[in-house]
DRENBA-856614 format. One line per 2 residues: number of its first residue (from 1); for each residue x, y, z of C-alpha. Coordinates in Angstrom, 3 decimals, padded with zeros to 6 digits. Layout:
N
NUM) X,Y,Z ~ ...
//
This chain:
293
1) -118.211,-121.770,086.949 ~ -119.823,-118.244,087.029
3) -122.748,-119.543,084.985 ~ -124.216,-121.594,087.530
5) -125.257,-119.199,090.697 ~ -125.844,-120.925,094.191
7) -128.003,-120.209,097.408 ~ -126.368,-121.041,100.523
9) -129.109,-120.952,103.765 ~ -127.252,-121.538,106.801
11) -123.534,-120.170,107.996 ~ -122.569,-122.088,110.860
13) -119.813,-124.076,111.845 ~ -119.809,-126.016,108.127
15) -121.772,-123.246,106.406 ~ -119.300,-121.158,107.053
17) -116.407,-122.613,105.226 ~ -118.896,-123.813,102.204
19) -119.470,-120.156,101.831 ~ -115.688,-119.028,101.655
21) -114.946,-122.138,099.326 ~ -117.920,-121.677,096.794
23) -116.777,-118.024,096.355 ~ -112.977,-118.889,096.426
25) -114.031,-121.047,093.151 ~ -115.748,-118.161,091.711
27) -119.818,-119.053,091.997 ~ -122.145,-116.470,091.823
29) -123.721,-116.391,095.798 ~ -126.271,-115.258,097.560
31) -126.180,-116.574,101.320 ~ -128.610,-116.511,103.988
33) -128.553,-116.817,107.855 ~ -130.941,-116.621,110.544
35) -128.402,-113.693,112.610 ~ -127.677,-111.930,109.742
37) -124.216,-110.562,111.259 ~ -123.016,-114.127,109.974
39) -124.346,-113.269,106.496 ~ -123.165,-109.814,106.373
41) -119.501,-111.162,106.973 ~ -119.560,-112.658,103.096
43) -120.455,-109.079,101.686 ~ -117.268,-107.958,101.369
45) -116.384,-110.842,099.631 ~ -118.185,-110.770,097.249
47) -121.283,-112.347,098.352 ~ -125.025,-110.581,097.883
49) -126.680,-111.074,101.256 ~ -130.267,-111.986,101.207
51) -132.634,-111.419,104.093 ~ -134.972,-114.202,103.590
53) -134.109,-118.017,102.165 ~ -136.894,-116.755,099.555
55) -134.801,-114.033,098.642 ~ -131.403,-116.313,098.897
57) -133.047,-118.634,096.385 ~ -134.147,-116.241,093.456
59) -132.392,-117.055,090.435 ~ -130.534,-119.561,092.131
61) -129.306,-122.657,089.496 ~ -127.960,-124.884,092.604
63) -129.951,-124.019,096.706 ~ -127.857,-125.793,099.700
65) -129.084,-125.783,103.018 ~ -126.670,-126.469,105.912
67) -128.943,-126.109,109.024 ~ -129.227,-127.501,112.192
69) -131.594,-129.770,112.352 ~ -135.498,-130.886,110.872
71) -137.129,-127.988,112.417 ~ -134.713,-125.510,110.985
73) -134.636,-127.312,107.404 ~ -138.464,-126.759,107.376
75) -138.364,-123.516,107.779 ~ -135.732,-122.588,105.337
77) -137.696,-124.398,102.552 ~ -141.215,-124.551,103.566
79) -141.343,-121.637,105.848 ~ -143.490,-118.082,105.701
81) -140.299,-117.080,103.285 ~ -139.127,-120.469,102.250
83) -136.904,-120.853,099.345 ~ -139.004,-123.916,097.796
85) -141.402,-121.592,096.901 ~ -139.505,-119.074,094.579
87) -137.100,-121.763,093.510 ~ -136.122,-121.388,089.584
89) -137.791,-123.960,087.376 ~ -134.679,-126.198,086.524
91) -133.210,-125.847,089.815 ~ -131.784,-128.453,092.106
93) -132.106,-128.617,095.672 ~ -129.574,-129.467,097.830
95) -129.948,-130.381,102.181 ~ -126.645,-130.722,103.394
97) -127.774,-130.566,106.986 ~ -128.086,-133.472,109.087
99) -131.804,-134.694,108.705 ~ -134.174,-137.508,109.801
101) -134.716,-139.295,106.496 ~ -138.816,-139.499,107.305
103) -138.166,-135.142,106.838 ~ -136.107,-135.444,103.638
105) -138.828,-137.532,102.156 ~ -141.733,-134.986,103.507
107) -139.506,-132.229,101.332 ~ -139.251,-134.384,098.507
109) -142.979,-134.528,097.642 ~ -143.165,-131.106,098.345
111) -140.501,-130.400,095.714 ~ -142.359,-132.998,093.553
113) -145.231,-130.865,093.827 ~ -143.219,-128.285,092.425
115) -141.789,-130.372,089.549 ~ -137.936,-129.841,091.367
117) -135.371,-132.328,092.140 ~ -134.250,-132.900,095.850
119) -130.963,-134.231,096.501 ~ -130.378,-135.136,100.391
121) -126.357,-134.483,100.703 ~ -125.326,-134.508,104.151
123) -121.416,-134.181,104.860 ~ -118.934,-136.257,106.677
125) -116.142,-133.473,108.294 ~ -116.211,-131.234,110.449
127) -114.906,-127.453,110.575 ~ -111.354,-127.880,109.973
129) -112.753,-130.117,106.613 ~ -115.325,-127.396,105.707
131) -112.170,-124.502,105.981 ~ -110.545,-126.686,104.049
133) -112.903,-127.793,101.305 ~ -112.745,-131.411,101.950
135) -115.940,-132.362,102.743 ~ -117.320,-135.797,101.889
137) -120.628,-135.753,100.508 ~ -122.925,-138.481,100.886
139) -126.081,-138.074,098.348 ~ -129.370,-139.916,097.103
141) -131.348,-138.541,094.683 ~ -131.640,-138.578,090.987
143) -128.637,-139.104,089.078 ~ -129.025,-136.064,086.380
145) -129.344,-133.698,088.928 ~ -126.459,-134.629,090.905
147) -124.329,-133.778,087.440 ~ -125.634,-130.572,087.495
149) -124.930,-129.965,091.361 ~ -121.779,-131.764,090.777
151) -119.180,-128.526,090.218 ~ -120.873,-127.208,093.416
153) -120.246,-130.208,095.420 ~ -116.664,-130.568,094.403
155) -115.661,-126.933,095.115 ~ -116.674,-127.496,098.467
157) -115.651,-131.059,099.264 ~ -112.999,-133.711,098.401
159) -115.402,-136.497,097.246 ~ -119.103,-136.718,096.408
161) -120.649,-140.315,096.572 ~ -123.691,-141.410,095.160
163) -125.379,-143.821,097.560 ~ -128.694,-144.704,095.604
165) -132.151,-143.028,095.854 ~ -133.255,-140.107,098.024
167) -132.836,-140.801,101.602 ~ -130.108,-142.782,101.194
169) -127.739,-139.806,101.706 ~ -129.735,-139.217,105.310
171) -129.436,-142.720,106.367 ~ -126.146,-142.816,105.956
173) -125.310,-139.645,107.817 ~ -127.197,-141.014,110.597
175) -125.379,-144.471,110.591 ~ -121.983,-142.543,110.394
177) -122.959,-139.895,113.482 ~ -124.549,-142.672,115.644
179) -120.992,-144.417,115.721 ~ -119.356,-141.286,115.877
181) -121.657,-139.861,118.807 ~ -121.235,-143.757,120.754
183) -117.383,-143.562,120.593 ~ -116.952,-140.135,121.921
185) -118.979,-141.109,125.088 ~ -117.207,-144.133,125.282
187) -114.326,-141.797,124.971 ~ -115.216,-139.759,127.727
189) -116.238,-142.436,130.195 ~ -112.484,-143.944,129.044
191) -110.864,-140.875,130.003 ~ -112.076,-140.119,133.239
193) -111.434,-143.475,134.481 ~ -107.986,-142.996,132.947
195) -107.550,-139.788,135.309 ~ -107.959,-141.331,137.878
197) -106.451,-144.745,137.691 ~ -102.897,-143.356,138.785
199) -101.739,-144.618,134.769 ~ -099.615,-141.844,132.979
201) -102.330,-140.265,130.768 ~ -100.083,-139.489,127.707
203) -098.627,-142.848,127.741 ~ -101.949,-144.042,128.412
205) -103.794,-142.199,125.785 ~ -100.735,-143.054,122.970
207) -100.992,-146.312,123.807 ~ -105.105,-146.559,122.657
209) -104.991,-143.978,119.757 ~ -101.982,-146.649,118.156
211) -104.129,-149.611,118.744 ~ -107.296,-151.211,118.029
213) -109.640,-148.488,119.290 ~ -107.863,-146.105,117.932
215) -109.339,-143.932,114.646 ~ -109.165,-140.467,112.974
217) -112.308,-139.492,115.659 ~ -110.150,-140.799,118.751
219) -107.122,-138.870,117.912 ~ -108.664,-135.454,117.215
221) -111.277,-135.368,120.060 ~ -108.978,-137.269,123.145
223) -106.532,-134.179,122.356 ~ -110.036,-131.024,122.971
225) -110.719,-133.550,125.847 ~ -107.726,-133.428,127.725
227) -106.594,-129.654,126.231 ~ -110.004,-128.613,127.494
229) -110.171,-126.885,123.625 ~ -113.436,-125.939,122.953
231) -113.536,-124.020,119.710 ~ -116.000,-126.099,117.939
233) -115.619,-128.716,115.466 ~ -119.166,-130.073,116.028
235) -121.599,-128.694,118.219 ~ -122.421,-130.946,120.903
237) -126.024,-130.280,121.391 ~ -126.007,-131.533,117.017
239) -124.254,-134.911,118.612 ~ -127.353,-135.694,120.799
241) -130.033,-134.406,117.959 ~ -128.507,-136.708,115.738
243) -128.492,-139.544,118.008 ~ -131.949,-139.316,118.937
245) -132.558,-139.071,114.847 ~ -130.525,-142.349,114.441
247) -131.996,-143.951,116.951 ~ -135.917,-143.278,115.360
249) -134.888,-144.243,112.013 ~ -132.712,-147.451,112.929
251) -136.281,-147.725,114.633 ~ -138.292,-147.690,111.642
253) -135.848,-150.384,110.854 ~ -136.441,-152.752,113.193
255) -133.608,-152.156,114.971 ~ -132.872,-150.420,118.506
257) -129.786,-148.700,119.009 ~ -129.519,-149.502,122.985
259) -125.783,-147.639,122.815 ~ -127.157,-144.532,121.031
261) -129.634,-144.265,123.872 ~ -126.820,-144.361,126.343
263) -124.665,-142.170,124.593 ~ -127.652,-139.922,124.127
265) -128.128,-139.765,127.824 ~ -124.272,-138.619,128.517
267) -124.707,-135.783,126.079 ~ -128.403,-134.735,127.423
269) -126.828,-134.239,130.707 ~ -123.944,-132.500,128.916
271) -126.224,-130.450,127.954 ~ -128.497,-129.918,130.923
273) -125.061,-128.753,132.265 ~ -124.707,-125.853,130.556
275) -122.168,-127.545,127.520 ~ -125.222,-127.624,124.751
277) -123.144,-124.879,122.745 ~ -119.532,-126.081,123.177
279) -118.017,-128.913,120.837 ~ -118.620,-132.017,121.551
281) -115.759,-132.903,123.296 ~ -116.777,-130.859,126.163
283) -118.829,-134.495,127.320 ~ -116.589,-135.342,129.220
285) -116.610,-132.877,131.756 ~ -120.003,-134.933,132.624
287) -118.034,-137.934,133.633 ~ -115.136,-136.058,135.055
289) -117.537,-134.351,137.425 ~ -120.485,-136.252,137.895
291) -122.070,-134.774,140.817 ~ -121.741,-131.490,138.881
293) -124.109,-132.730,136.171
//
């Protein structure tokens, strides 16, 4: 794999463990972060930190972005030291952060422009999937240069699936968060008025994770919930930024997500209570204490 070198802008939660996989499989890589005491971390590994996504991106064969949000994606790639601009003739581009689809096809004219292919490959997981190099990736974009993003993809994630055109990989991101984001406040509404129904919470919660409403999201996040562990999985300020990107696109649409709203408002005042940088879990402390929030 050494012959194909890789860019990686952004080391947070998920950037994090796509850095330490990429170099476990042997890529050349230059990584980039906005605190560079994140970046600096990879030196010793083996990683050339870059202080600029323009200087991440020279020479580059494959550039991944995993940032926050539109604003931050922007400025890695379009920005006063944007990586678009310096970007290697034949290489691809890769946004594996969690973007509106109206941004993702604003980048891909601009990568047009340059005569570069934009693939939009956002990632189901979270950190303990990103550690662990099993990532799903969800992409649109031209088929020939998802082949030659492909051995990057893979050494990173457990399945990459090719949805259609570009956008598609965005839309479906924001399908999967927006019932993600509407069953953890469900969850945390469910749980307070579990505490204090006098019901035996373990039996209580066992009960619902083995049944109908149970799922793979219910049994990881009811267990931070009630353990009160916030090490964090998914930031829960992302949860309401991607709700509120859901919610505009299913928009655009013609169709308005009333329970992304609502579950929008629960994390909003999650965050207006001080929880913005804690996983997402940490919503229910909202509906635990709601005079507090």
């Amino acid at each position: 794999m050494k012959e194909v070198s890789v860019a990686l802008l952004g080391l947070g939660t998920m950037g994090n463990g796509m850095a330490k996989n990429l170099l476990k499989a042997g890529f050349p890589l230059s990584v980039y972060n906005r605190t560079r005491s994140k970046a600096e971390a990879f030196a010793s590994k083996g990683a050339r930190v870059a202080d600029s996504p323009a200087d991440a991106a020279r020479g580059a064969h494959v550039i991944v972005a995993m940032v926050a949000d539109d604003n931050a994606s922007r400025d890695v790639w379009i920005g006063a030291k944007g990586a678009l601009a310096v970007a290697e003739e034949r290489a691809v581009l890769v946004e594996s952060s969690t973007v509106s689809p109206s941004w993702i096809e604003e980048l891909g004219k601009h990568a047009t422009a340059r005569g570069l292919e934009l693939l939009d490959a956002p990632v189901t997981g979270s950190r303990t999937q990103a550690e662990g190099g099993q990532l799903k990736f969800l992409v649109g974009g031209a088929e020939e240069a998802l082949s030659q993003a492909m051995p990057v993809l893979k050494a990173m994630g457990s399945e990459v699936i090719h949805l259609g055109p570009r956008g598609s990989g965005a839309k479906m991101k924001l399908l999967n968060n927006f019932l993600c984001g509407v069953q953890v406040a469900s969850l945390a509404e469910g749980i307070a008025w579990l505490e204090r129904s006098g019901l035996d919470r373990t039996k209580a919660l066992e009960i619902l994770k083995n049944g109908a409403p149970g799922s793979p999201l219910f049994a990881g996040v009811s267990v931070r919930m009630v353990n009160g562990d916030r090490i964090v999985n998914f930031l829960l300020e992302l949860m309401a930024k991607d709700l509120a990107y859901a919610h505009q696109a299913a928009q655009q649409a013609g169709v308005n997500l009333t329970t992304a709203a609502n579950a929008k408002h629960l994390f909003d005042r999650a965050i207006a209570a001080g929880y913005g940088d804690r996983d997402m879990s940490a919503v229910v402390e909202v509906t635990r204490y709601p005079d507090k929030a």
